[in-house]
N, C-alpha and C positions, 0 to 999 in steps of 0.2 A: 504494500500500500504506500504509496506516492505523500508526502506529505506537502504543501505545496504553500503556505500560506508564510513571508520571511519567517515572521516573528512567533512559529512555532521551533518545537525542537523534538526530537525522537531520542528518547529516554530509555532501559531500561527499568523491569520492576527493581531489581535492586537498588538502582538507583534511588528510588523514590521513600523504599523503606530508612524507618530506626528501626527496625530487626522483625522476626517471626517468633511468634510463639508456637509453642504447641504443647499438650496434657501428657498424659500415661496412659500408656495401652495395660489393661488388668480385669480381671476376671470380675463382672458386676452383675448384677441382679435386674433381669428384662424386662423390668417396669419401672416408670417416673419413678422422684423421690417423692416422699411426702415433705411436710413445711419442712419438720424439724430433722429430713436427713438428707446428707449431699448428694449429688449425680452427674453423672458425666455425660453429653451430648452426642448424639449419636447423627452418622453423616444425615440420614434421612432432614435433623432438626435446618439444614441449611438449602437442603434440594431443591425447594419449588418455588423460590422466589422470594421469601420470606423467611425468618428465622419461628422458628416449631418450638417452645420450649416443653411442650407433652414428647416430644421425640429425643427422651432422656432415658440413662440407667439408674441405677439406684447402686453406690457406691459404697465397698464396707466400711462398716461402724469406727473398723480403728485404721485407716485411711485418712490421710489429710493432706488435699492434692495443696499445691503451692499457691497462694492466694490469689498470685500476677495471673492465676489460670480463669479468675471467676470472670462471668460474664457479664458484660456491662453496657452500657448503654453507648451507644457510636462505635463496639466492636466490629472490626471490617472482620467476616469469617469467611474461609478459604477451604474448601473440601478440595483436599489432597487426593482423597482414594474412593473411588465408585466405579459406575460403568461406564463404556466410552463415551455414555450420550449424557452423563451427568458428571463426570468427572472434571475438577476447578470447579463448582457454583460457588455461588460469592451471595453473600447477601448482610447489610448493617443491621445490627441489634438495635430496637429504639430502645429497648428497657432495659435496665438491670435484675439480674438474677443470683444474689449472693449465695445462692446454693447450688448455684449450674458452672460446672467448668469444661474447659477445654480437652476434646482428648485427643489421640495420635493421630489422630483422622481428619480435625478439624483443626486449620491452624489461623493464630490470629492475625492480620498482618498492619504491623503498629506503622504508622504514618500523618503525616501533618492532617489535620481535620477537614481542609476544605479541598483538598485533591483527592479525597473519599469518593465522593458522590458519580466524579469523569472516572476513576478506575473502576468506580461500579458498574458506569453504564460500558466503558469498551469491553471488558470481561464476560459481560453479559450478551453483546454482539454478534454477528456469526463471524465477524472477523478476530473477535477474540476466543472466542469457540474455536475458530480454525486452530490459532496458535498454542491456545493451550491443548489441545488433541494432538501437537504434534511434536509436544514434548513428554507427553505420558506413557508410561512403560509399562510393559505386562502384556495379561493374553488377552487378546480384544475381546473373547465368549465371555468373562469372568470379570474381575476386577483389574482395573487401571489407576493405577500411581502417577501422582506429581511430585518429584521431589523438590526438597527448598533448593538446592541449586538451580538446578533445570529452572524453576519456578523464577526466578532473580536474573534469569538471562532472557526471559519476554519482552519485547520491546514495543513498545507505548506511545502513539503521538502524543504530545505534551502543549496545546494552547499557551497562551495565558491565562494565569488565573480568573480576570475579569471573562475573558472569554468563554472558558470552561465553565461559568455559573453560568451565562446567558444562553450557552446549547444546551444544557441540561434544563435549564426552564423549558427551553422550547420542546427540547424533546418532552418533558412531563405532561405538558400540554396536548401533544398531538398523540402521546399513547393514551392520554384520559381520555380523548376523543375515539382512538381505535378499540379501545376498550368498550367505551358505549356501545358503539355500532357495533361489536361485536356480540354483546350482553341480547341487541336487537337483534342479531341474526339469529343466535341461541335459540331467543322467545320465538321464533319462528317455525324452527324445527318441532319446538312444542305443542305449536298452534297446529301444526301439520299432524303429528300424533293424533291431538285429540279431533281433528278436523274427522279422521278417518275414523278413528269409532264415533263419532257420531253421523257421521254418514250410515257407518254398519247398524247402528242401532234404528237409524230411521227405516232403512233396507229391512231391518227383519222383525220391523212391524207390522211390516204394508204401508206405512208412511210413503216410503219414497213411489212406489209403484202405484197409489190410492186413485189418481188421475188418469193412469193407463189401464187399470181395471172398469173404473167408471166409463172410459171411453171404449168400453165393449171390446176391450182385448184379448185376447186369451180363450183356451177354449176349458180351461181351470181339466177335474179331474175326471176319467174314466168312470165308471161301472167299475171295470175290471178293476182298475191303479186302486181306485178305491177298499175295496175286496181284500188288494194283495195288503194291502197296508194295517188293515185289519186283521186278517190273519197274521200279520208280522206283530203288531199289539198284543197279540191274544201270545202270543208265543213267548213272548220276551216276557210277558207279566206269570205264566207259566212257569217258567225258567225261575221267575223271580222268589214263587210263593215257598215258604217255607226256609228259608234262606237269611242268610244276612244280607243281602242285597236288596230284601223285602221293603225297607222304607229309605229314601233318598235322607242323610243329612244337611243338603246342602240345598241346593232351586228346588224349588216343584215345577211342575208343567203349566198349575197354574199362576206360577211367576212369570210367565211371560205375558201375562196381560191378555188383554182383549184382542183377539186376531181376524184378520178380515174372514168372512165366512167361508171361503172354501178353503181355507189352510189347516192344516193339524199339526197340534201341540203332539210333539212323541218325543219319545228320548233317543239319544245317539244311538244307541244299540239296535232300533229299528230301522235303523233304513243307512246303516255302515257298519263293516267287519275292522274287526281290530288283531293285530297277533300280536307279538311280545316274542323279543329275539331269543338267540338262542346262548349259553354262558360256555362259549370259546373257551378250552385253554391256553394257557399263554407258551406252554410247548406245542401249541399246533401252528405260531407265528411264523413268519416267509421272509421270504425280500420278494416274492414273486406269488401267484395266485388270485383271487378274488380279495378284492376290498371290504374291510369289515366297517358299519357303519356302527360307533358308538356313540353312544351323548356326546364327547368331545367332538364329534365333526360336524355334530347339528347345529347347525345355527339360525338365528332368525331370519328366513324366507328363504335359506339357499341350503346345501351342503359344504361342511368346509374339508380341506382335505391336505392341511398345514401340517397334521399330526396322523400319520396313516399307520392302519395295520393290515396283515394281509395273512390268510388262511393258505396253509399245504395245498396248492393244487390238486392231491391224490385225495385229500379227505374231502374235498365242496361237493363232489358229486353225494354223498350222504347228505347231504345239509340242503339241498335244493328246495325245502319249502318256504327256507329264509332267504329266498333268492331277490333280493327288490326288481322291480318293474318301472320301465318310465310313468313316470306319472302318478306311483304311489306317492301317499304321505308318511312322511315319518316325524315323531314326536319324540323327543328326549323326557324321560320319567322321571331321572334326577335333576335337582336344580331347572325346571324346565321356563323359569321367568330369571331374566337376566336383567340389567339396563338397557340392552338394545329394543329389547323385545322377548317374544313368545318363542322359546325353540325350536318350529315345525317349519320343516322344509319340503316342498316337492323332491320326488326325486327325475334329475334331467337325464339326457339320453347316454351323456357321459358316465355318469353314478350308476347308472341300469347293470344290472349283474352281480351289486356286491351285494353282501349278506348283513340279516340283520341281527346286532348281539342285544344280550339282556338289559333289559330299562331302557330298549329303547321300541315304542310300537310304532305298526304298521297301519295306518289307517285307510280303507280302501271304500267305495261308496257302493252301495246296491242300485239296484234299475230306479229305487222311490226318488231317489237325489243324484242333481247331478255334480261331477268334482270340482267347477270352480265356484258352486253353493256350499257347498261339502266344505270348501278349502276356507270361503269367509265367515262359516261360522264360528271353525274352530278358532278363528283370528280373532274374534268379535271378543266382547266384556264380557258377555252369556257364558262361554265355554271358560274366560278367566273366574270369573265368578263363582263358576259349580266345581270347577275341577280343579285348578290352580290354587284357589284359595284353600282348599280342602288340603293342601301338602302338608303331610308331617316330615318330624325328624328337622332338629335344630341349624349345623351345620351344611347338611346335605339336605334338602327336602326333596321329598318325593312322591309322586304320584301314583294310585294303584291304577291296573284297568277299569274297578268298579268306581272311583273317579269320575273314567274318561264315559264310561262308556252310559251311564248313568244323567250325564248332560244331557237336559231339556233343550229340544229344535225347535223352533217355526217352521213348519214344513209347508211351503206354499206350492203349487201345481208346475207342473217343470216346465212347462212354457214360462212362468211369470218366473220360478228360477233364473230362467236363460236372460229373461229381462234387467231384474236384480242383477246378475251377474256384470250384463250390459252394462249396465248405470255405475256400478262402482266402481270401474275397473276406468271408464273414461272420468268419474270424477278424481278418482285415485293418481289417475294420469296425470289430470292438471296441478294435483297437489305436490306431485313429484317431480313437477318443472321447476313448482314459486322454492322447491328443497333445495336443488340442483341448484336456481341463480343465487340460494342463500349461500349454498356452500362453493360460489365461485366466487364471490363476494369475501366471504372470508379470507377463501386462498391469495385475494385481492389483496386486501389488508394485511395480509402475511409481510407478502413480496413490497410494500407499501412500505411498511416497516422498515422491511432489509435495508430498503434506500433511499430514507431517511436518516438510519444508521451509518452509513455508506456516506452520504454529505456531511454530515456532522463530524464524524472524522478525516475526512479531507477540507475539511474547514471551508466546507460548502452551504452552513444551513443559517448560518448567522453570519452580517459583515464583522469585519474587522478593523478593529479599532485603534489604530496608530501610537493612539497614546495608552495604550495600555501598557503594564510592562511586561516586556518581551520574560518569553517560556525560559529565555536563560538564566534569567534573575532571580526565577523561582527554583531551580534546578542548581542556584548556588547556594542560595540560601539553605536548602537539604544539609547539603553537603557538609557546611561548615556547622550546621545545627546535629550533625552524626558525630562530627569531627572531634568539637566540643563535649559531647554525652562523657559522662564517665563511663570507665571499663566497667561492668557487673563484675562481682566479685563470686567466684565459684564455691560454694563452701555444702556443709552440712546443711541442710534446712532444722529449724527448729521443728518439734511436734508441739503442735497447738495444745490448749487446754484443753480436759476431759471435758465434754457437754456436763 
């Protein structure tokens, strides 16, 4: 990077420092301290931007780290050792913490007060990002080291001081502003969420259809469809009697409200099949054969296939009833609500072949429904509601079949299905455009950022002011304020008083 402006200078960080601190690497206890006991800061406390003080250990009793370690307010903190993509974050303490100290991880880097705020913002850059990435040692898959040498050889454009407060105003300025818009695009994606279930909920009231039925649409249901539907009723409640399966805990049928006249209230298990995979052992694993679909590769609306297994070629021909098909669904049983979403995916023509393992089912539609009605219900609040919410088990929840299969449908005549389907899929569309220019937008503001970052250290974002004094005066002044310090004197530490 070019620096261009006379009356800057290019510095090293040692340059700039009166020296580095850093704690004790020791064996502590993996939760905060409480008031009355110390604790050592763990990298995570520096990571994202701000300093964490719940992202602490709990330090032993007869321990007493060196006092110069506590944390204090205007400490510049330096994460030495993380991943490649977090390794150097920087971030200033506003507060003090006389029970949080520094440890090996976390180093403090002592320097004049008002040359804080420009070493925070270039560090934070992707041009200081680049340079500190390209002094850290280690295996890139694991942990990445900065050491204080290497660290003291970074090199730094250097303003003047007047200067360096007035691009950092400006910059604070224009991230509060990308900040907002950002906050707004957020809310957007939200708005898009909930746009879609209530589009779904007006769909499978008869709501959204109410004007295409009035206007003489549809030829609604058979004699016969009728019939079969009933006899699929009569069968399931059958199946049900005498059973635990006998009474729903969760919707009734008549939870879904008032339904236009020719629809029927039934539960999932009338008018769709369900299986539940099959529990692989992990010595029948491959590098080569069928693809095994577990909860890990489900994800919400697609298959994911980042983390794969694969079945003995010689053993699948046994196994052929867990064979998926295009166009099934599959549901993950564990954990099956994420932040993304609901974990049911289609399976596409690529996916077609593998096999399906345990906890995770297969959801397939009968003649009464068709699959892209099939696919919005289980998408919808309805099926969150009866069956997702019904998860037990703390850590891991999960879903039984009697769950899934126990969720109450609007079952509406497959002609007006096909309509429904029609209508959400082109509203869903449009909502998935205003997604799309949200998330171009952002990628906007990303790149928007970079290069504002990018002038501000080529001392492109603010003029310059002649009479300021020049970056060399500041950069002498260090020097002879290092020059000056007294030597620390190395000795025994005392041990503090017993609490």
């Amino acid at each position: 990077m070019n620096v261009t402006p006379a009356n800057w200078e290019v510095a090293e960080i040692g340059d700039l420092l009166h020296g580095i601190k850093a704690g004790k690497n020791l064996k502590c206890e993996e939760r905060p301290p409480e008031a009355h006991e110390r604790g050592v800061i763990k990298v995570s406390a520096v990571t994202w931007g701000f300093f964490d003080a719940q992202q602490s250990k709990t330090l032993p009793n007869d321990f007493w780290p060196d006092a110069d370690t506590t944390i204090k307010a205007g400490d510049f903190l330096f994460s030495r050792a993380n991943t490649l993509e977090l390794v150097g974050a920087v971030v200033m303490a506003e507060t003090s913490y006389p029970n949080l100290y520094l440890s090996d991880k976390v180093l403090r880097l002592d320097m004049e007060t008002a040359i804080k705020p420009w070493l925070l913002k270039f560090l934070r850059s992707p041009e200081g990002r680049r340079r500190l990435s390209e002094i850290s040692s280690g295996n890139q898959l694991s942990m990445r080291n900065i050491g204080q040498a290497a660290l003291k050889t970074v090199s730094v454009p250097i303003p003047p001081l007047p200067e360096q407060r007035r691009i950092v105003a400006k910059l604070d300025r224009l991230s509060a502003r990308s900040a907002a818009a950002r906050d707004h695009l957020a809310h957007t994606t939200k708005l898009a969420t909930r746009a879609k279930q209530a589009i779904l909920a007006s769909a499978l009231s008869g709501k959204l259809t109410h004007a295409w039925r009035d206007a003489g649409f549809g030829d609604g249901w058979t004699d016969t469809q009728i019939a079969e539907i009933k006899d699929e009723r009569a069968a399931y409640a059958k199946s049900r009697r005498g059973s635990r399966l006998e009474s729903d805990s969760g919707m009734k049928l008549a939870d879904l409200g008032e339904l236009p006249e020719s629809w029927f209230p039934c539960h999932l298990a009338e008018i769709a099949d369900m299986q539940v995979g099959h529990a692989f052992k992990s010595a029948w694993f491959t590098n080569d054969g069928p693809l095994l679909v577990r909860g890990a590769n489900v994800a919400p609306g697609a298959l994911s296939w980042d983390d794969t297994k694969r079945l003995d070629p010689e053993l699948a021909p046994e196994f052929e009833r867990f064979r998926l098909d295009e166009g099934d669904f599959v549901l993950a049983m564990d954990r099956p609500l994420i932040s993304t979403g609901l974990k049911i995916a289609r399976v596409d023509a690529a996916s077609a072949g593998a096999l399906l393992v345990q906890r995770v089912a297969r959801i397939t539609e009968r003649p009464q429904v068709q699959s892209g009605y099939l696919w919005h219900v289980l998408n919808s609040r309805i099926f969150i509601r009866h069956a997702i919410e019904r998860a037990t088990g703390g850590d891991l929840p999960h879903i039984s079949g009697n769950d899934i299969l126990t969720t109450p449908v609007p079952l509406p005549p497959l002609d007006e299905q096909a309509e429904i389907v029609r209508r959400i899929e082109a509203a869903f569309a449009r909502i998935d455009r205003l997604t799309e220019e949200a998330s171009r937008a952002a990628h906007l503001l990303d790149r928007l950022d970079e290069r504002l970052l990018a002038k501000a250290f080529r001392g492109e974002l603010v003029p310059q002011n002649p009479e300021d004094e020049p970056a060399e005066a500041l950069l002498t002044r260090i020097r002879q304020a290092r020059a000056a310090a007294p030597t620390p004197k190395r000795g025994r530490r005392k041990k503090a008083a017993a609490e």
